[in-house]
Each structure stands twice: as structure tokens, then as C-alpha cells.
PyMOL Python script that loads the backbone (N, CA, C, O; Angstrom):
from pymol import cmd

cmd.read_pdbstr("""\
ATOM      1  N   UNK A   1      32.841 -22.103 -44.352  1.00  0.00           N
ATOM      2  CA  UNK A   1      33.624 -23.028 -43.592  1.00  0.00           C
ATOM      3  C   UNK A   1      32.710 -24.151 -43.111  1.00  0.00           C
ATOM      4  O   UNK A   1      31.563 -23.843 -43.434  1.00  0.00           O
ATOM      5  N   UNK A   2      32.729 -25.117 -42.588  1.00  0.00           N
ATOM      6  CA  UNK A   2      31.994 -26.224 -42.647  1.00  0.00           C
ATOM      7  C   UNK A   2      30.369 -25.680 -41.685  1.00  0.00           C
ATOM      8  O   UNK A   2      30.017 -26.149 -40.602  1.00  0.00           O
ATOM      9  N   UNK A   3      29.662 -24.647 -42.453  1.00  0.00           N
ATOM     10  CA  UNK A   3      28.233 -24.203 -41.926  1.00  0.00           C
ATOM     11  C   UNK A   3      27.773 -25.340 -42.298  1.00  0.00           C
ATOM     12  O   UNK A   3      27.081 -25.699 -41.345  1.00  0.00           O
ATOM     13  N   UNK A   4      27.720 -26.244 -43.206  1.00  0.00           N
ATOM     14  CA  UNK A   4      26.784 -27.194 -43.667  1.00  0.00           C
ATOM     15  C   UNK A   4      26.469 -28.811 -42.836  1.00  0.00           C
ATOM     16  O   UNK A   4      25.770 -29.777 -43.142  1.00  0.00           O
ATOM     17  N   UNK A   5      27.556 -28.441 -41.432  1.00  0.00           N
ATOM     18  CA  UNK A   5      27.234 -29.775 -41.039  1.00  0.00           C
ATOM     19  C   UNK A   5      26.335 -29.090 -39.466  1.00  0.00           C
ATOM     20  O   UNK A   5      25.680 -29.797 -38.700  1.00  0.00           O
ATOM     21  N   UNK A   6      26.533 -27.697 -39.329  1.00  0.00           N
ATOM     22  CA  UNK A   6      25.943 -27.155 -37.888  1.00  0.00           C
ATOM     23  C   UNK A   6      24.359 -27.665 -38.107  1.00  0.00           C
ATOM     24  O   UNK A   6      23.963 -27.869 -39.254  1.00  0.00           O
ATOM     25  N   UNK A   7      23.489 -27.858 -36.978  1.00  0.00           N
ATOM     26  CA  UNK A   7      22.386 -28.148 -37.138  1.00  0.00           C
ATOM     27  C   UNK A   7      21.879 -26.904 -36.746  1.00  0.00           C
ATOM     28  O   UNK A   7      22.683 -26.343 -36.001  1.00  0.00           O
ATOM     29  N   UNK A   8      20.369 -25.925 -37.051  1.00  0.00           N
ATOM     30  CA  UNK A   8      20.242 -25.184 -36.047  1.00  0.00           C
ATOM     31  C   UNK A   8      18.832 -25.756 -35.131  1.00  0.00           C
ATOM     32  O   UNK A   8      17.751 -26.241 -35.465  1.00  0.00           O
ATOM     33  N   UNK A   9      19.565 -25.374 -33.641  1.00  0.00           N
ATOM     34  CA  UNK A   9      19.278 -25.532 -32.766  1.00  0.00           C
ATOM     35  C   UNK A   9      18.029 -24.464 -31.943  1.00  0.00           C
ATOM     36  O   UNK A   9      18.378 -23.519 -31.237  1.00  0.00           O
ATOM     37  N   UNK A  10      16.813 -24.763 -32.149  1.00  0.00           N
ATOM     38  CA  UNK A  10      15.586 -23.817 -31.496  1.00  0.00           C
ATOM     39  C   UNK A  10      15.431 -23.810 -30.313  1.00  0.00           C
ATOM     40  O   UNK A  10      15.279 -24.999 -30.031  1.00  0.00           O
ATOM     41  N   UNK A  11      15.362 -23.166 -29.308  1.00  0.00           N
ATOM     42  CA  UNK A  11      14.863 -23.083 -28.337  1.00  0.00           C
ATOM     43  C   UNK A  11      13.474 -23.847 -27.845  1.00  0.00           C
ATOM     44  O   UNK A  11      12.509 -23.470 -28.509  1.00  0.00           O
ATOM     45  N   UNK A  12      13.219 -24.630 -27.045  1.00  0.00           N
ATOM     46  CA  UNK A  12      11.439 -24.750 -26.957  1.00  0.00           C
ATOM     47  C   UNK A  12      10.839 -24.112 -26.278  1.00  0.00           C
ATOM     48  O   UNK A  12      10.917 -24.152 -25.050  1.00  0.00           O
ATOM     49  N   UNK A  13      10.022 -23.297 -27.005  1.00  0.00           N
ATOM     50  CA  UNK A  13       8.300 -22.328 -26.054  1.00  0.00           C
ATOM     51  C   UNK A  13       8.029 -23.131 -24.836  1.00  0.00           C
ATOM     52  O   UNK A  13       7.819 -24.340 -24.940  1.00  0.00           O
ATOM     53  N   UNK A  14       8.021 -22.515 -23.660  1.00  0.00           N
ATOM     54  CA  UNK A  14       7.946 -22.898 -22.291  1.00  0.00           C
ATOM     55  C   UNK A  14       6.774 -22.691 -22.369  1.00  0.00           C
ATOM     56  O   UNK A  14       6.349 -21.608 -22.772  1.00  0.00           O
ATOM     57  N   UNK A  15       5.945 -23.741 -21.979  1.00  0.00           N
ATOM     58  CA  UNK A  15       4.135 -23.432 -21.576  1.00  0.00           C
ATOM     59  C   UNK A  15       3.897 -23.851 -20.145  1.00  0.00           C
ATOM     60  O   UNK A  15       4.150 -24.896 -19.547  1.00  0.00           O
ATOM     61  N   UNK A  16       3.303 -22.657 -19.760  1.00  0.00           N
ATOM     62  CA  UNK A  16       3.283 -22.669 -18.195  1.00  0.00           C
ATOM     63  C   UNK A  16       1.290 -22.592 -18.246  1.00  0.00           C
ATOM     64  O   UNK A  16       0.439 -21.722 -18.433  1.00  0.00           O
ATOM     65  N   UNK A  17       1.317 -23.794 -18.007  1.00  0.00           N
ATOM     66  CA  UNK A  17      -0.340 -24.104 -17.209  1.00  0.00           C
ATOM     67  C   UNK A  17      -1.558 -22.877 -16.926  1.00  0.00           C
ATOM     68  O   UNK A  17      -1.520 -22.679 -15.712  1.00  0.00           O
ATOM     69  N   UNK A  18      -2.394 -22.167 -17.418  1.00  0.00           N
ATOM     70  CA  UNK A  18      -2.983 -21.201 -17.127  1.00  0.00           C
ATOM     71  C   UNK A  18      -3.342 -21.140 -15.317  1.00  0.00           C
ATOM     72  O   UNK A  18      -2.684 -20.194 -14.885  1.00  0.00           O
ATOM     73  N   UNK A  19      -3.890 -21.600 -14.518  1.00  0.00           N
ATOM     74  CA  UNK A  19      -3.771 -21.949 -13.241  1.00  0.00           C
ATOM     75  C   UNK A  19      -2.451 -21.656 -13.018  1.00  0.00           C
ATOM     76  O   UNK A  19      -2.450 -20.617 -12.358  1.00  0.00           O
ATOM     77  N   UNK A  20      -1.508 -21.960 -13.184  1.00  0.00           N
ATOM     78  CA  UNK A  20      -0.476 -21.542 -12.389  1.00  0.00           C
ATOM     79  C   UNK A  20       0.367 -19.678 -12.907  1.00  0.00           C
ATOM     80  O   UNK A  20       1.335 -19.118 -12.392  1.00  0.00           O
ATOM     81  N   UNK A  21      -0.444 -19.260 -13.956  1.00  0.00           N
ATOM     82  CA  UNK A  21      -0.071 -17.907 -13.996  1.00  0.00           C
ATOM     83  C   UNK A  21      -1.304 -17.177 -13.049  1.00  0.00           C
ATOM     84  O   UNK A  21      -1.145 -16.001 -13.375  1.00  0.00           O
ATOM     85  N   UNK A  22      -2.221 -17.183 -12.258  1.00  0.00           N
ATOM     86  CA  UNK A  22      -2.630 -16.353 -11.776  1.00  0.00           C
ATOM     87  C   UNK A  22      -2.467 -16.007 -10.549  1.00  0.00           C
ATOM     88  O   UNK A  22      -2.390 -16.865  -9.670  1.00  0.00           O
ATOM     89  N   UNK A  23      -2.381 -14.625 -10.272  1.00  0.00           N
ATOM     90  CA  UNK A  23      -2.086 -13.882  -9.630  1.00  0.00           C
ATOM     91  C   UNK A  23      -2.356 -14.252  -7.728  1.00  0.00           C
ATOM     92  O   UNK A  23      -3.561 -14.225  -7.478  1.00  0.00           O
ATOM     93  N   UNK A  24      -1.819 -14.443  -6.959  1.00  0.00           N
ATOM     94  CA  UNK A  24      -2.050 -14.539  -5.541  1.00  0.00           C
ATOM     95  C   UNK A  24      -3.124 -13.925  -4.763  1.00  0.00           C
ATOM     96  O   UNK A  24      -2.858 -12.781  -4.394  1.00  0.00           O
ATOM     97  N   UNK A  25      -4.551 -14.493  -4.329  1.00  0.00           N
ATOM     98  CA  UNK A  25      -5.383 -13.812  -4.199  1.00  0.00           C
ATOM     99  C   UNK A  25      -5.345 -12.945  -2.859  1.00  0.00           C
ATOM    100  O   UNK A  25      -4.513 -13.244  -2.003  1.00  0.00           O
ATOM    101  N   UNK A  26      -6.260 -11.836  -2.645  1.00  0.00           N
ATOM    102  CA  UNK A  26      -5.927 -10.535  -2.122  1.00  0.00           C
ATOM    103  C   UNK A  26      -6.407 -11.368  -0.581  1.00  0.00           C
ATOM    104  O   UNK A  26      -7.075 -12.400  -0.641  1.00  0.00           O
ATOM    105  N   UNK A  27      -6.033 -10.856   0.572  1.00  0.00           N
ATOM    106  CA  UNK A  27      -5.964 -10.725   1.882  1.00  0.00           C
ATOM    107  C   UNK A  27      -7.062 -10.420   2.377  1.00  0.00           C
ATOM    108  O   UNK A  27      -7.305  -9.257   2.058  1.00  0.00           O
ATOM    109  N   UNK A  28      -8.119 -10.983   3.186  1.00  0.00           N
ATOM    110  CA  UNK A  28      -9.322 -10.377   4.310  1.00  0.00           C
ATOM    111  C   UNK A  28      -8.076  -9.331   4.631  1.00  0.00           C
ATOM    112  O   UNK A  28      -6.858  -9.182   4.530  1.00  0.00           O
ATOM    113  N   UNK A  29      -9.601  -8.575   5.207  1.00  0.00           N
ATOM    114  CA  UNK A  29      -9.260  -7.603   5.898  1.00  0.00           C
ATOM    115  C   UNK A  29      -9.417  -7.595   7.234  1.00  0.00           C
ATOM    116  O   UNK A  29     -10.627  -7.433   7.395  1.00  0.00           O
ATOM    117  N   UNK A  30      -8.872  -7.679   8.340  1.00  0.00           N
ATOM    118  CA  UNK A  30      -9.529  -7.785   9.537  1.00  0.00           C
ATOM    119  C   UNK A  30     -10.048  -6.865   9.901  1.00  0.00           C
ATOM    120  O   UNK A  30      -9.374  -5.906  10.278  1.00  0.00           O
ATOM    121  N   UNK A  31     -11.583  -6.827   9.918  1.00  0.00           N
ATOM    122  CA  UNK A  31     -12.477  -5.690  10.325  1.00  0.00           C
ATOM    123  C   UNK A  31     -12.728  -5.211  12.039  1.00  0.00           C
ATOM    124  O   UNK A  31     -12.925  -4.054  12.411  1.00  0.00           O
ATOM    125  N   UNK A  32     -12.635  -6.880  13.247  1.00  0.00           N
ATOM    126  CA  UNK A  32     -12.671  -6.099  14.168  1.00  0.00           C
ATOM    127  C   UNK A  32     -11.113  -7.021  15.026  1.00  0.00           C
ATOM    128  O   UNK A  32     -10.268  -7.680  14.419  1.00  0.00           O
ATOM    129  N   UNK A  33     -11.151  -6.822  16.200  1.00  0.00           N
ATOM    130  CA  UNK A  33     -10.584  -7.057  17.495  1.00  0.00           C
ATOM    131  C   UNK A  33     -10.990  -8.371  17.779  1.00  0.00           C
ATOM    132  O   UNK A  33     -10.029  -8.968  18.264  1.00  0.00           O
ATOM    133  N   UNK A  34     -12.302  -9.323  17.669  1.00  0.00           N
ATOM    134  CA  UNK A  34     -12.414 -10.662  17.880  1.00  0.00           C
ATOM    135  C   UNK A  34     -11.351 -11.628  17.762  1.00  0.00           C
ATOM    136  O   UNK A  34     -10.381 -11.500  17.016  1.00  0.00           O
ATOM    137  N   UNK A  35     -11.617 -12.784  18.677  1.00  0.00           N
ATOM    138  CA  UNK A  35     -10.727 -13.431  18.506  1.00  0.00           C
ATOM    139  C   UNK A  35     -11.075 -14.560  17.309  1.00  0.00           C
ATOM    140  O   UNK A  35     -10.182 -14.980  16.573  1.00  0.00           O
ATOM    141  N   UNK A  36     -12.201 -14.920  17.218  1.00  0.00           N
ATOM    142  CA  UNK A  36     -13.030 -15.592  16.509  1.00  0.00           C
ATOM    143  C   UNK A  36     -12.828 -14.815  14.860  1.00  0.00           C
ATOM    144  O   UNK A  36     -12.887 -15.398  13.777  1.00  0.00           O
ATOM    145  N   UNK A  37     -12.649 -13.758  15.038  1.00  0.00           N
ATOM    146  CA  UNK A  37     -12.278 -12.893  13.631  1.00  0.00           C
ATOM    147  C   UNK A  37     -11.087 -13.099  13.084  1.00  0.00           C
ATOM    148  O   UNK A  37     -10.838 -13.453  11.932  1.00  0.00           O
ATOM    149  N   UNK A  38     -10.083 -12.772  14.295  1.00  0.00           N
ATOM    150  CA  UNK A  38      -8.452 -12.781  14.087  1.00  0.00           C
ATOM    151  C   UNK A  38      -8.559 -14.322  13.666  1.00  0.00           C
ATOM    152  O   UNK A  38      -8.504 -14.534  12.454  1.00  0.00           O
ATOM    153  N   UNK A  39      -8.691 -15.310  14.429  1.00  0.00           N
ATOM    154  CA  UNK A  39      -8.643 -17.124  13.848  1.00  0.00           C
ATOM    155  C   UNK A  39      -9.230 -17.228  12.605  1.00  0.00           C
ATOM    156  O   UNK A  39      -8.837 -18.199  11.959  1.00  0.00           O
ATOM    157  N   UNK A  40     -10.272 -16.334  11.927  1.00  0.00           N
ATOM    158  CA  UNK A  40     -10.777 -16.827  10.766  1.00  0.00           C
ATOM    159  C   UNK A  40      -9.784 -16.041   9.869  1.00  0.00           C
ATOM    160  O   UNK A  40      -9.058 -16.685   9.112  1.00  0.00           O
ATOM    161  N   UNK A  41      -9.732 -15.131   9.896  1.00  0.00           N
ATOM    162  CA  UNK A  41      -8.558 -14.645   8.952  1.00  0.00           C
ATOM    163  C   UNK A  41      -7.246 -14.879   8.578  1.00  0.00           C
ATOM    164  O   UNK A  41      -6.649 -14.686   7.519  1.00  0.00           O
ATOM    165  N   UNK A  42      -6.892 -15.358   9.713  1.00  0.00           N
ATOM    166  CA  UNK A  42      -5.295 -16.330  10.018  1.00  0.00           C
ATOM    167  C   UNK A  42      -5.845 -16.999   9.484  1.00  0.00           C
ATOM    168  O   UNK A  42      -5.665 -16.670   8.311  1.00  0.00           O
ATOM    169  N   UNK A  43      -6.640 -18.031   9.518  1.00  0.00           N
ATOM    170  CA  UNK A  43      -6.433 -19.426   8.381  1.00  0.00           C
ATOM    171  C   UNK A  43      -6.802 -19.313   7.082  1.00  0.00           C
ATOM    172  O   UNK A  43      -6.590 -20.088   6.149  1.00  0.00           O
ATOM    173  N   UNK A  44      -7.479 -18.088   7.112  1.00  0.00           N
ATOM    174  CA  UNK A  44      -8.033 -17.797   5.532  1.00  0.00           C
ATOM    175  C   UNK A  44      -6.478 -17.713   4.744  1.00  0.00           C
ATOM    176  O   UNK A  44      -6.170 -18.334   3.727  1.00  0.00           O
ATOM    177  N   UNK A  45      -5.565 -16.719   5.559  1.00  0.00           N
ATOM    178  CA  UNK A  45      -4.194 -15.816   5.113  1.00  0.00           C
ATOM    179  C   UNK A  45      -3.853 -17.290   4.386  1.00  0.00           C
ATOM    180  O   UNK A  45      -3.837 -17.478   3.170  1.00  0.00           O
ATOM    181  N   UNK A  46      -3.559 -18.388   5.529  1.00  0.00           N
ATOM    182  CA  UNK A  46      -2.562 -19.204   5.883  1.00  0.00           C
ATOM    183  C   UNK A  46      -3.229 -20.312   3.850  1.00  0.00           C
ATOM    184  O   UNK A  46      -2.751 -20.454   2.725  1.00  0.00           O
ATOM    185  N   UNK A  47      -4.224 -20.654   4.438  1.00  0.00           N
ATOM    186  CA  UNK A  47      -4.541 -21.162   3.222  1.00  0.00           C
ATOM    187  C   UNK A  47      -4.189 -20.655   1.941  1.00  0.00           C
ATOM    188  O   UNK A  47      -3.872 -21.482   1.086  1.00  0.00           O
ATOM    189  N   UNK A  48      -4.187 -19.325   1.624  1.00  0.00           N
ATOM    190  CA  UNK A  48      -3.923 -18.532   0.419  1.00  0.00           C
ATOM    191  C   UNK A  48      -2.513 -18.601   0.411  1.00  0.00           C
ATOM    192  O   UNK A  48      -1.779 -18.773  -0.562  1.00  0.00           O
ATOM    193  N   UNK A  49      -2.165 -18.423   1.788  1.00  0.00           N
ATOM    194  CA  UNK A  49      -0.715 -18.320   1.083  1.00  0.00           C
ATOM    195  C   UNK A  49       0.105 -19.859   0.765  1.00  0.00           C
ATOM    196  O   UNK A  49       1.236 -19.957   0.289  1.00  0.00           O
ATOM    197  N   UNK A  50      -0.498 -20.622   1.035  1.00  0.00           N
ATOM    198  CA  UNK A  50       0.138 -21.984   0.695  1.00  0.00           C
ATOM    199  C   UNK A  50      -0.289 -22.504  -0.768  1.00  0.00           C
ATOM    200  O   UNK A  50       0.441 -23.122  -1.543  1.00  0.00           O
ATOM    201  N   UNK A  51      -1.650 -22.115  -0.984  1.00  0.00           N
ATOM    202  CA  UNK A  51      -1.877 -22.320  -2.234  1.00  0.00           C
ATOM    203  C   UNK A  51      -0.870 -21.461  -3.221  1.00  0.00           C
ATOM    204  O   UNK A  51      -0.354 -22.030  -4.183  1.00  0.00           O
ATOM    205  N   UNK A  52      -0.630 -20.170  -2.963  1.00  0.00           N
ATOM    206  CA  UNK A  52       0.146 -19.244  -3.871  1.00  0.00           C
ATOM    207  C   UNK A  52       1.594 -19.686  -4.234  1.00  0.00           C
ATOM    208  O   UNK A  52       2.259 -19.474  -5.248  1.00  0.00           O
ATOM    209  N   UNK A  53       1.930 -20.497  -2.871  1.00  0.00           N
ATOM    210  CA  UNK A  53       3.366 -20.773  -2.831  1.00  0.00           C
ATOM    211  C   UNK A  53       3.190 -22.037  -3.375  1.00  0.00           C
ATOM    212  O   UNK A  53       4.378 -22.353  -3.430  1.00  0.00           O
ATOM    213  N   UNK A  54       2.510 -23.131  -3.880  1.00  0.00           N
ATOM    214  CA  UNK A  54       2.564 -24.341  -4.268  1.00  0.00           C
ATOM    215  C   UNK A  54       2.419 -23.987  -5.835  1.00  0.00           C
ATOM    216  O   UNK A  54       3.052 -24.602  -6.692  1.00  0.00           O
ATOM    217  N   UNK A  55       1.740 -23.190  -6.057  1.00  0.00           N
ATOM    218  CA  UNK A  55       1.695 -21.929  -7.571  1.00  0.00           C
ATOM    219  C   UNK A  55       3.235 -21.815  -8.195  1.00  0.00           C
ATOM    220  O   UNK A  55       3.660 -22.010  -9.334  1.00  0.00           O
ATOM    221  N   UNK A  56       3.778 -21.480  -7.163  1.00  0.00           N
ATOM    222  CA  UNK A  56       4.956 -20.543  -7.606  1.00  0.00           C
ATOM    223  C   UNK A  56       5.893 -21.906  -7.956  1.00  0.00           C
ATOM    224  O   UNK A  56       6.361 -22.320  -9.016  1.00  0.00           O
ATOM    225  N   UNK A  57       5.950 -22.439  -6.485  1.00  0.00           N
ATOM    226  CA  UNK A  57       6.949 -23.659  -6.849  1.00  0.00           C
ATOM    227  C   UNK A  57       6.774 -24.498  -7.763  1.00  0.00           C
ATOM    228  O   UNK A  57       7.655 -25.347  -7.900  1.00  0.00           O
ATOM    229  N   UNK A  58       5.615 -24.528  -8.652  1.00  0.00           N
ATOM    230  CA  UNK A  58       5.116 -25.063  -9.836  1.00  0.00           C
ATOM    231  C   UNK A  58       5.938 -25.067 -10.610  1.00  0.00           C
ATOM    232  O   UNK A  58       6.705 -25.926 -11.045  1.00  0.00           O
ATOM    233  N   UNK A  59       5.624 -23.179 -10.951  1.00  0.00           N
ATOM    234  CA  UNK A  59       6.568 -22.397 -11.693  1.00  0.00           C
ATOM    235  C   UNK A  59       7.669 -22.413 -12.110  1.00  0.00           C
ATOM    236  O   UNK A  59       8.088 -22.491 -13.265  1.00  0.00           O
ATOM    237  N   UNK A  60       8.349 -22.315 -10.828  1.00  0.00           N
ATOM    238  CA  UNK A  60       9.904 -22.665 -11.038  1.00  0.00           C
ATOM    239  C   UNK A  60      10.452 -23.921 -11.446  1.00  0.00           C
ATOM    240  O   UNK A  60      11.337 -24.083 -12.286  1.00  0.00           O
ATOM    241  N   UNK A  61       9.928 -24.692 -10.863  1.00  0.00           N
ATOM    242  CA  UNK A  61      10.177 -26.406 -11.540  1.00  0.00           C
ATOM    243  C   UNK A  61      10.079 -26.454 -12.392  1.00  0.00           C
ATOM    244  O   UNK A  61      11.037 -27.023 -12.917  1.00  0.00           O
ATOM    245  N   UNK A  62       9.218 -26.089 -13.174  1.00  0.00           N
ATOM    246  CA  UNK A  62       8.522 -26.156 -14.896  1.00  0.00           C
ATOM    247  C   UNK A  62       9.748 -25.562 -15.589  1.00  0.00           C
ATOM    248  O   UNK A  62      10.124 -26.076 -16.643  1.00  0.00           O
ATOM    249  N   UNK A  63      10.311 -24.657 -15.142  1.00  0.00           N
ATOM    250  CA  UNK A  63      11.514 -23.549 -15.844  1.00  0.00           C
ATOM    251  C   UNK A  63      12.305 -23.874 -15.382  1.00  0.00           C
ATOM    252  O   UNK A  63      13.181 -23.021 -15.525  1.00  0.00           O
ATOM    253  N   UNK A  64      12.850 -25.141 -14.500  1.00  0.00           N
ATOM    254  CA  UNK A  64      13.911 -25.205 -14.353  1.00  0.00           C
ATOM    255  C   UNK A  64      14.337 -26.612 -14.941  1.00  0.00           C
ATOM    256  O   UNK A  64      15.515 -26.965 -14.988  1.00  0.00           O
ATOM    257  N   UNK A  65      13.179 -27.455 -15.426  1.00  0.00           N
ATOM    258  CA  UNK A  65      12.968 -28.585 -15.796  1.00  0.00           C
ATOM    259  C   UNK A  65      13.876 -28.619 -17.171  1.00  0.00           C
ATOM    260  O   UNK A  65      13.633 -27.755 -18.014  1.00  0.00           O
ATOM    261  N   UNK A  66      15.035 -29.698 -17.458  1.00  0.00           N
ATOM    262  CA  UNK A  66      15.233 -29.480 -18.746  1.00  0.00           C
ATOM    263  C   UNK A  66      14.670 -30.367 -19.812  1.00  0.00           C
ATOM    264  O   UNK A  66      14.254 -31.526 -19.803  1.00  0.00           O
ATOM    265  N   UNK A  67      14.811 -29.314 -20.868  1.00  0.00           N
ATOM    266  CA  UNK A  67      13.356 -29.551 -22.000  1.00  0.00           C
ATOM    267  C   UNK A  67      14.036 -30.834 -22.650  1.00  0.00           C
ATOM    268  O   UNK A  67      15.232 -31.090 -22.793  1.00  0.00           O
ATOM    269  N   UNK A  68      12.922 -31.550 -22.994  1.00  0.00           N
ATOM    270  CA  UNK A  68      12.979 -33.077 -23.789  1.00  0.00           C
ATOM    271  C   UNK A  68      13.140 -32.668 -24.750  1.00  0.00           C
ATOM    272  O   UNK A  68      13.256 -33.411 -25.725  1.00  0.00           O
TER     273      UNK A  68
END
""", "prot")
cmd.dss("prot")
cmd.show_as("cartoon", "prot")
cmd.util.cbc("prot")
cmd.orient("prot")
């Protein structure tokens, strides 16, 4: 039946940036009760986790982006 005018249509391979597949890096540990300890670790957290989340939202944009 008219197969000869369908085009076929491929999908395109999504390439996601090596940097943005790696993994969220691991957490200090808070070793004591300082306050000077607790403040360095809070901003250590705070930094990691913004980098991880600017990662991710990469991610999703890239895959949600439609392909040219």
C-alpha cells in the first residue's frame, strides 16, 4: 500500500556531556561539635550540592531539548 512514499524516521543518539554524567560527590563528615567545623562543612555540603543540582538541571534540559 503506498510504503514507498513513508520516509523512515531515526531517532537521534542523545549525547550527554561526560561532566555532566558524574556522580554527586560524597558529604564531609562532621567529625566534631565546633562551630568553626559545623560552618566548614555547611558550606562545603552547600557548594556540592549546588554544583550537583546545576549537573542535573543540565541533564534534563539536554533531554528535554527538541532534537534539530
Amino acid at each position: 500500500m503506498l510504503m514507498g512514499c513513508q520516509q523512515s524516521i531515526k531517532p537521534q543518539a542523545l549525547v550527554i556531556p561526560a561532566n555532566l554524567k558524574q556522580p554527586c560527590p560524597d558529604l564531609l563528615k562532621l567529625e566534631s561539635g565546633q562551630g568553626k567545623e559545623i560552618l566548614r562543612v555547611m558550606v562545603d555540603d552547600r557548594r556540592k550540592y549546588v554544583e550537583c543540582s546545576q549537573r542535573h538541571a543540565a541533564v534534563v534540559s539536554s533531554i528535554e531539548q527538541p532534537s534539530k
